[in-house]
C-alpha positions in Angstrom: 6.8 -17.2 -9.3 7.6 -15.0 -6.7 7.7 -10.7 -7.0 8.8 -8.4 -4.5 7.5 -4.8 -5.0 7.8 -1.7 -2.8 5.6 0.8 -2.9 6.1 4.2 -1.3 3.5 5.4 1.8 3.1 8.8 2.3 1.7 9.2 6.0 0.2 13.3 6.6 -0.9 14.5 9.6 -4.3 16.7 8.8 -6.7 18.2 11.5 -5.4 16.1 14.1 -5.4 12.4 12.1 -2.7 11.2 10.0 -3.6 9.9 6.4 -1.6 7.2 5.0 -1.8 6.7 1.1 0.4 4.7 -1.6 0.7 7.3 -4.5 1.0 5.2 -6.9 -2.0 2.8 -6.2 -5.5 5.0 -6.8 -7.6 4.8 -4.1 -5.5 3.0 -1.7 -5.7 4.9 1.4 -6.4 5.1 5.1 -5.9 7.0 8.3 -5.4 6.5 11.5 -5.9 8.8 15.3 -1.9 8.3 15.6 0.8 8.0 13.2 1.5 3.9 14.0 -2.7 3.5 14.0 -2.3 5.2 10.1 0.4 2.8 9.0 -1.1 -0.4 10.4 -4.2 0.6 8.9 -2.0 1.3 5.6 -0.8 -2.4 5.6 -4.5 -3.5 6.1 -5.6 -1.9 3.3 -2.6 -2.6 0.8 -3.4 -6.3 1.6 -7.3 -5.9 0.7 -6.1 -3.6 -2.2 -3.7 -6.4 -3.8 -5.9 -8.7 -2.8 -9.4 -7.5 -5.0 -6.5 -6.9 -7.7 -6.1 -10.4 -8.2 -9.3 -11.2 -7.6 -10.5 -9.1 -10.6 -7.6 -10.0 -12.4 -6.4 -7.1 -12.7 -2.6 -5.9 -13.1 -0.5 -4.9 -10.4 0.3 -1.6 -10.7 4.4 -1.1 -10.8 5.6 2.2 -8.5 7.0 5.0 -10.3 8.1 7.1 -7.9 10.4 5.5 -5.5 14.4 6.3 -5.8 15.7 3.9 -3.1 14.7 1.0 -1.4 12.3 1.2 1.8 10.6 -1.3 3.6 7.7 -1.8 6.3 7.9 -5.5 6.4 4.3 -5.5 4.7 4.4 -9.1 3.1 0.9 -10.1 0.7 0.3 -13.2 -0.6 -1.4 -12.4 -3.7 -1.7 -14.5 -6.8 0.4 -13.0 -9.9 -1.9 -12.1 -13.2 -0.1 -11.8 -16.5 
């Protein structure tokens, strides 16, 4: 079965970094030294993130705050857990 979810990055540039963060995924952030370094780093860690989801077998968490599409051409192979 295959899903496609979005979920929505917020990128911030604070004291001379930028953090990146998915809202709707607790704990799911990074940052980078540039804004491109911060959403790299973002995809990294949305991998690891979905990844220890379905490790645990935990569920996916569905975004709640996102009006239109977007897309950063982030793709992770994760199995689905019901």
């Amino acid at each position: 079965m295959k899903t496609d979810l979005a979920y929505r990055l917020v990128v911030k540039e604070q004291e001379g970094i930028y953090i990146a963060s998915f809202p709707s995924l607790p704990g799911c952030h990074t940052w980078g030294n540039t804004f491109e370094e911060a959403v790299k780093n973002a995809e990294e860690a949305l991998a690891v993130y979905m990844e220890t989801l379905a490790v645990n077998g935990d569920n996916i968490p569905e975004e709640t705050s996102i009006d239109r599409p977007v897309s950063l051409g982030i793709v992770v192979h994760a199995p689905l857990t019901a």
